[in-house]
C-alpha positions as CSV (number, residue, x, y, z in Angstrom):
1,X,-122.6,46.0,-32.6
2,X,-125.3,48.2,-30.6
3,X,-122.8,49.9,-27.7
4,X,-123.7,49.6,-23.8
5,X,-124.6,52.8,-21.6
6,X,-121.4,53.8,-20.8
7,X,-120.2,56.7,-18.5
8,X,-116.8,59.0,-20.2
9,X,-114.6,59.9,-17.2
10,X,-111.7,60.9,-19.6
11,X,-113.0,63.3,-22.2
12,X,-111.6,67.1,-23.1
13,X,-113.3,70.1,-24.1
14,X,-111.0,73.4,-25.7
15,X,-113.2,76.7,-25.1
16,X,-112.8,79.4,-27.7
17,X,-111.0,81.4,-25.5
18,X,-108.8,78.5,-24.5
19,X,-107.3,77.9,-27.9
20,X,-106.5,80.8,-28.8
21,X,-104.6,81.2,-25.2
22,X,-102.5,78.4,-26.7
23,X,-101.7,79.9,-30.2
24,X,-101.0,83.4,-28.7
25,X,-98.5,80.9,-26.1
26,X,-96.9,79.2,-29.0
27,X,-99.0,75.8,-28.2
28,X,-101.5,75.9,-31.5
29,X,-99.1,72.1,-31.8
30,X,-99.4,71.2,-28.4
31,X,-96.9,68.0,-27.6
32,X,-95.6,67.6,-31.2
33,X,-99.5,66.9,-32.4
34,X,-100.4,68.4,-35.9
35,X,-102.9,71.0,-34.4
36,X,-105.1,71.8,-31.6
37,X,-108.5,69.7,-32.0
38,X,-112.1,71.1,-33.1
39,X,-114.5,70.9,-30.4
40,X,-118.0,72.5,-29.8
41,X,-120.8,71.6,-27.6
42,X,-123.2,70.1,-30.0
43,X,-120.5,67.7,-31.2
44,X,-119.6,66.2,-28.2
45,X,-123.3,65.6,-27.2
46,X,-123.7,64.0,-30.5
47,X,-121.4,61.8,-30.1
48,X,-122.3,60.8,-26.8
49,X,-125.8,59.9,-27.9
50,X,-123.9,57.9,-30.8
51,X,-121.7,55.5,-28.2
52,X,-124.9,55.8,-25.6
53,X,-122.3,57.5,-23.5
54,X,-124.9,58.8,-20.4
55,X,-122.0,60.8,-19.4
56,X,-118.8,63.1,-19.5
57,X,-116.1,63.8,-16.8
58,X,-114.9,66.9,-19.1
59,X,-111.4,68.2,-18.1
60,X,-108.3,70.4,-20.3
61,X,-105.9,68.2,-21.7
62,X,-102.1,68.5,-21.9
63,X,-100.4,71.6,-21.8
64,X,-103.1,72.7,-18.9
65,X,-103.3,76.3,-18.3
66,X,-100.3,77.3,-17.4
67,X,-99.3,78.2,-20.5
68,X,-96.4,80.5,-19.9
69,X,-93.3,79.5,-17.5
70,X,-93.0,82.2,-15.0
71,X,-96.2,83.8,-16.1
72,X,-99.1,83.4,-12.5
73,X,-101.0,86.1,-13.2
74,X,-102.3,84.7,-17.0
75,X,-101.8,81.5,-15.2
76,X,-104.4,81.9,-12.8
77,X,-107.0,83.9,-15.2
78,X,-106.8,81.2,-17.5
79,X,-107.7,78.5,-14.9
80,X,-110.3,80.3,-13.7
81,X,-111.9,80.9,-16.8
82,X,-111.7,77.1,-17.3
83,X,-113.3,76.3,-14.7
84,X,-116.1,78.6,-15.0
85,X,-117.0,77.4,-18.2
86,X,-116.8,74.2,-17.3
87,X,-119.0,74.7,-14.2
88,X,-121.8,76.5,-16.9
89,X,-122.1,73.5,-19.2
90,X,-122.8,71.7,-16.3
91,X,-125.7,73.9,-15.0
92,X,-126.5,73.5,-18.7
93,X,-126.4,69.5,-18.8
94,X,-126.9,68.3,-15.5
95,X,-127.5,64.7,-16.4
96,X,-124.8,64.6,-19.0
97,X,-121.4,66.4,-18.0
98,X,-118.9,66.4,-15.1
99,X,-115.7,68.2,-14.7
100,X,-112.3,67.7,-13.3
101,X,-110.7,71.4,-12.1
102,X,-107.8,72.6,-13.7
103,X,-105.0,74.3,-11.4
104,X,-102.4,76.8,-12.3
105,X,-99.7,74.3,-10.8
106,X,-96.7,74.7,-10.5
107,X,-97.6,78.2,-8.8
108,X,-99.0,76.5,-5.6
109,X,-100.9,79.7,-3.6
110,X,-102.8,80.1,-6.9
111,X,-103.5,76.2,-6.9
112,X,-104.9,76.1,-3.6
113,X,-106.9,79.2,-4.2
114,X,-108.5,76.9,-7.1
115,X,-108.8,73.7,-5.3
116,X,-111.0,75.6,-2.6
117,X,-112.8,77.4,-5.5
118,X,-113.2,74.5,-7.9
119,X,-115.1,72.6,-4.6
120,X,-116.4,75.0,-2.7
121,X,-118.3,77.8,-5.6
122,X,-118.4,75.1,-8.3
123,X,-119.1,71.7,-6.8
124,X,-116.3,70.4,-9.2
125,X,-116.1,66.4,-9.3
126,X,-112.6,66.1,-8.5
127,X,-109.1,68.1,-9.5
128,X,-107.2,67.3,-13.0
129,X,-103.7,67.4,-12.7
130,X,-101.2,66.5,-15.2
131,X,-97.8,64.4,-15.0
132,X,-95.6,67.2,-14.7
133,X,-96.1,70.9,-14.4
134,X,-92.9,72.5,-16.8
135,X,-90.9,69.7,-14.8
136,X,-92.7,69.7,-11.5
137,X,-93.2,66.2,-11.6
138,X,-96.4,64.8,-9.1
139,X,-94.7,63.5,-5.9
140,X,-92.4,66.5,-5.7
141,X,-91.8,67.8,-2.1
142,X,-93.0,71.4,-4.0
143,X,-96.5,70.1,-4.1
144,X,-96.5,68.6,-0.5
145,X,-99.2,71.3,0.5
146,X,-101.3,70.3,-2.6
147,X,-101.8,67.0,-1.8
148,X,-101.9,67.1,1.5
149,X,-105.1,69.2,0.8
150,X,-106.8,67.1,-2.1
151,X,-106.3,64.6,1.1
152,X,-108.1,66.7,3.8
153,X,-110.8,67.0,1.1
154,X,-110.6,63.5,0.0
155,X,-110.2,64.5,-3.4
156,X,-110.7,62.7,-6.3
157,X,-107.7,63.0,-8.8
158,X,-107.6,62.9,-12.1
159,X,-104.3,62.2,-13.8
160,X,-103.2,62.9,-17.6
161,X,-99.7,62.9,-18.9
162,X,-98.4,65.6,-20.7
163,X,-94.6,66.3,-22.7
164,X,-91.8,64.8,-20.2
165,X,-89.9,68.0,-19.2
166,X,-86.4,68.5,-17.6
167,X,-86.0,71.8,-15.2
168,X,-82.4,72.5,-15.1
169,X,-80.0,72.6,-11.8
170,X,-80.2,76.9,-11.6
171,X,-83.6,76.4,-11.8
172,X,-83.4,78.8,-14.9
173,X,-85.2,77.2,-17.6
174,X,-87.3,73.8,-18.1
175,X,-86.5,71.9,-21.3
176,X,-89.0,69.7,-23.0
177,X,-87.6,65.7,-23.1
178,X,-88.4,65.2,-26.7
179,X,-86.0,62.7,-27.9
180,X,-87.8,61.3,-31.1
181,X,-89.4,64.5,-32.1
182,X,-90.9,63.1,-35.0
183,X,-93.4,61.5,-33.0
184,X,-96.1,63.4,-31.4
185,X,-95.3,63.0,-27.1
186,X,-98.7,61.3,-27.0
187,X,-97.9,58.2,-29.5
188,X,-95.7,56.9,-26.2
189,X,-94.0,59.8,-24.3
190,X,-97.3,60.2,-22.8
191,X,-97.2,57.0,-21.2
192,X,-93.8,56.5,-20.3
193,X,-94.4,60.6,-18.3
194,X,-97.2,58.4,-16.7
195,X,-95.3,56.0,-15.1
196,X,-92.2,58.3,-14.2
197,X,-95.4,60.4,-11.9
198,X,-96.9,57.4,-10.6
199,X,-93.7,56.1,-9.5
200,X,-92.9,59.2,-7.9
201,X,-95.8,59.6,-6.4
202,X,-95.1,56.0,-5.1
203,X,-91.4,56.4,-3.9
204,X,-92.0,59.5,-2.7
205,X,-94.7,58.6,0.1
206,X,-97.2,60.5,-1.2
207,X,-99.6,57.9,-2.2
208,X,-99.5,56.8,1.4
209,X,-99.6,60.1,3.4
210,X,-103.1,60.7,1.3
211,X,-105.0,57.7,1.9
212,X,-108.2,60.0,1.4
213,X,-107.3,60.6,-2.6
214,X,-108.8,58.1,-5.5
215,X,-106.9,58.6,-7.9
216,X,-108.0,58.4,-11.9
217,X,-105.3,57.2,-14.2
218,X,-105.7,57.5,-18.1
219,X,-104.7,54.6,-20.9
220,X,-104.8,51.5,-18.5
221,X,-101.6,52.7,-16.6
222,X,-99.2,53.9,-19.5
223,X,-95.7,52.4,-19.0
224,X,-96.4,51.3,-15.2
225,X,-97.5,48.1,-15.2
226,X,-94.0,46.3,-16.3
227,X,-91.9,48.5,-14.4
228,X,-93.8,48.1,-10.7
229,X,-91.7,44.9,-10.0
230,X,-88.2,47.0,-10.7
231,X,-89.1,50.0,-9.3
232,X,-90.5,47.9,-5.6
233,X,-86.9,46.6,-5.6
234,X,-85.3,49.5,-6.0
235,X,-87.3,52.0,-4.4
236,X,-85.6,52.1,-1.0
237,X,-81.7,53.3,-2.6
238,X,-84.6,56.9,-3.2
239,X,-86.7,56.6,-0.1
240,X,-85.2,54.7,2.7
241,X,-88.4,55.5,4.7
242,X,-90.7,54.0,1.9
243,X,-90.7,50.2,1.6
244,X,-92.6,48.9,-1.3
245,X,-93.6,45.6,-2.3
246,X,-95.7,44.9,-5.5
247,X,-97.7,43.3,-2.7
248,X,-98.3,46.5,-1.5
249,X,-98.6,48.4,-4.9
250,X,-102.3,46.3,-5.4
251,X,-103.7,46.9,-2.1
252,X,-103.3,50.4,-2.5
253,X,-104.7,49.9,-6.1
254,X,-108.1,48.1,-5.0
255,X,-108.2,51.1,-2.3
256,X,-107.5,54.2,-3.6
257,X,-106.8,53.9,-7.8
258,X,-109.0,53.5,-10.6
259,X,-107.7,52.9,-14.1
260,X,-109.2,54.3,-17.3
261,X,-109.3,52.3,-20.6
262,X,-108.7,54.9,-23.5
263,X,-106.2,54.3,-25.8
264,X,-105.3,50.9,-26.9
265,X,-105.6,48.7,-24.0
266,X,-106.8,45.9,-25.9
267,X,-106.2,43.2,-26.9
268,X,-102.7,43.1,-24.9
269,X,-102.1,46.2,-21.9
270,X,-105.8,45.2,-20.3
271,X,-104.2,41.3,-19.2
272,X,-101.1,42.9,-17.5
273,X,-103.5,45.4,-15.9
274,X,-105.6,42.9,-14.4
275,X,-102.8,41.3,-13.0
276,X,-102.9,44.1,-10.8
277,X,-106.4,45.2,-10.0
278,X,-110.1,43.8,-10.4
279,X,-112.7,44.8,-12.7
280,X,-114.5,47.0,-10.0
281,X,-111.4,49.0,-10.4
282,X,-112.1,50.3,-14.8
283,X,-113.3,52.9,-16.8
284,X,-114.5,54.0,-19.6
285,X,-112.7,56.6,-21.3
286,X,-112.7,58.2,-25.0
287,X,-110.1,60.6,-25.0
288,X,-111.9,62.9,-27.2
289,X,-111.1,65.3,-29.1
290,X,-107.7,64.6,-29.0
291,X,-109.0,61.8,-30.1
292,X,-110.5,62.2,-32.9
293,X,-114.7,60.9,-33.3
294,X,-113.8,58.2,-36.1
295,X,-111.4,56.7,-33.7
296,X,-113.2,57.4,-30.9
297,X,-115.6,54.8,-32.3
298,X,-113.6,52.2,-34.2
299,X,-111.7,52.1,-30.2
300,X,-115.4,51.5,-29.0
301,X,-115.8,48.9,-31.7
302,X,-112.7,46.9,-30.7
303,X,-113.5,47.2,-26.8
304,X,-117.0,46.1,-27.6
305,X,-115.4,42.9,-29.7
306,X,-112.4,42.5,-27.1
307,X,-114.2,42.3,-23.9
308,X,-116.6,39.4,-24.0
309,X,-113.5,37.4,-24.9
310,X,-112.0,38.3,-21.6
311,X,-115.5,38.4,-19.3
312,X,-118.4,36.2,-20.2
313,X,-120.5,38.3,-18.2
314,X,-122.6,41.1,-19.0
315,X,-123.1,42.6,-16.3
316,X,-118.9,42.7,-15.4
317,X,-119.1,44.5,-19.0
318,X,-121.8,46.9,-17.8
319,X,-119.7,48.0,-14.9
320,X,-116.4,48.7,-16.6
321,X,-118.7,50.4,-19.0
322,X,-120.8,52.9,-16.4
323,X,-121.3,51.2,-13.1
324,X,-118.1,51.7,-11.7
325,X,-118.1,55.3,-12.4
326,X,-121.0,55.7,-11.2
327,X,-119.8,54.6,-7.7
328,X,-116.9,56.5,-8.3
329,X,-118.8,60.3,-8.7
330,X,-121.5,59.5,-5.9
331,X,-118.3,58.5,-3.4
């Protein structure tokens, strides 16, 4: 099945000098997975002109690059070598790659430093930040000033879950939640991390003191979607202030999220997403090289089978595919 020109707004890239950052860190098995992926350039373009991918959002994956608890100073070099690469590839390919900044959270001067370098020196299309930052979870009153200016610069966000982490009481240590360790974190921890952000990003007030943020959020939602209706009813025993309804959860959807379809949304997650949001608000997303290019296709094959079944239309297809992210990087 030939595939439609699609647009990638949830890809990864691991520079030389990145991996072996995580191997001297003790990540060379990042999140319980067997190894740190092969990536290259060429490879990537390659495969993009095999899925008539037009484009890719590039962005690090899960850990990030704060590699080292306590460490700012490699922290922020890191970063900034991140981002510089990632600004070059750009100048290289134009036409064909995007990025989503990194930050060095949870050190929050050197994260502002970025934000205001990522936008201002390297025209970065938004910020990627991940679930939690060793136990900084996103909605934390620690990352107030973050958000608040992603909001001032009406930011787009880019989501992506990483290993659920616990920092204890003393503040001494953080403790990664890995309950079922013989599981990689991404196989589901990923997603249920997902949902524990969003929600506290939700409860917390966040979401509605930065009306000025889109955010992106990777595999259809994660865990989210079933819990919104518990964690509306509950929400006010956290946040007095913050009255939710689920109501309220997709208005703020169809105005300020978009949803990204890597992973296995289909044949089942994608019908309990769209009982919260429209098609104007989906993505294309591979996930590569985490995962790996023989999935990344036989994904591409099933969403290519899958999707007709749910809209007739072609041209609905054609803007999950590209046409909604399109609108989403000229916003």
């Amino acid at each position: 099945m030939p595939f439609g020109e699609r647009i990638d707004t949830h890809a990864h890239l691991l520079p030389p000098f990145y991996r072996q950052a995580s191997i001297e860190a003790g990540q060379e098995n990042p999140d319980g997975m067997p190894e740190l992926p092969n990536w290259d350039i060429e490879t990537h373009l390659n495969l993009m002109q095999k899925l008539n991918i037009a484009k890719s959002i590039l962005s690090i994956s899960s850990p990030g690059t704060y590699l080292i608890h306590g460490d700012h100073i490699a922290a922020r070099e890191l970063t900034r070598s991140c981002n510089d690469y990632m600004s070059v590839l750009v100048s290289q390919y134009p036409s064909k790659l995007g990025f989503w900044a990194s930050v060095p959270l949870p050190d929050v001067e050197g994260s502002l430093e970025e934000i205001a370098y990522a936008f201002d020196k390297l025209n970065a299309d938004g910020i990627a930040l991940e679930t939690n930052h060793h136990g900084v979870y996103l909605g934390d009153a620690k990352l107030a000033s973050i958000f608040e200016e992603l909001d001032k610069r009406h930011a787009k966000v880019f989501i992506h879950p990483t290993t659920p982490c616990i920092v204890r009481h003393d503040n001494a240590e953080t403790i990664a939640a890995t309950p079922l360790a013989q599981f990689p974190n991404p196989v589901f921890e990923f997603l249920f991390d997902t949902a524990r952000a969003l929600i506290n990003l939700f409860v917390s007030g966040t979401v509605a003191r930065c009306p000025n943020i889109t955010f992106i959020i990777p595999h259809a939602g994660g865990a989210l979607l079933p819990l919104i209706e518990r964690f509306t009813s509950f929400g006010h025993l956290v946040s007095a202030d913050q009255i939710l309804t689920s109501q309220a959860i997709k208005d703020t959807f169809s105005r300020q999220f978009y949803f990204d379809l890597a992973g296995f949304p289909f044949p089942d997650q994608i019908k309990e997403l769209l009982l919260y949001v429209k098609t104007d608000r989906l993505l294309y997303g591979s996930d590569y090289p985490f995962t790996p290019e023989r999935a990344v296709i036989g994904l591409a094959d099933v969403m290519m089978r899958e999707m007709p079944k749910i809209w007739d239309d072609e041209k609905e297809r054609e803007t999950i595919l590209a046409g909604n992210a399109r609108r989403l990087l000229a916003s």
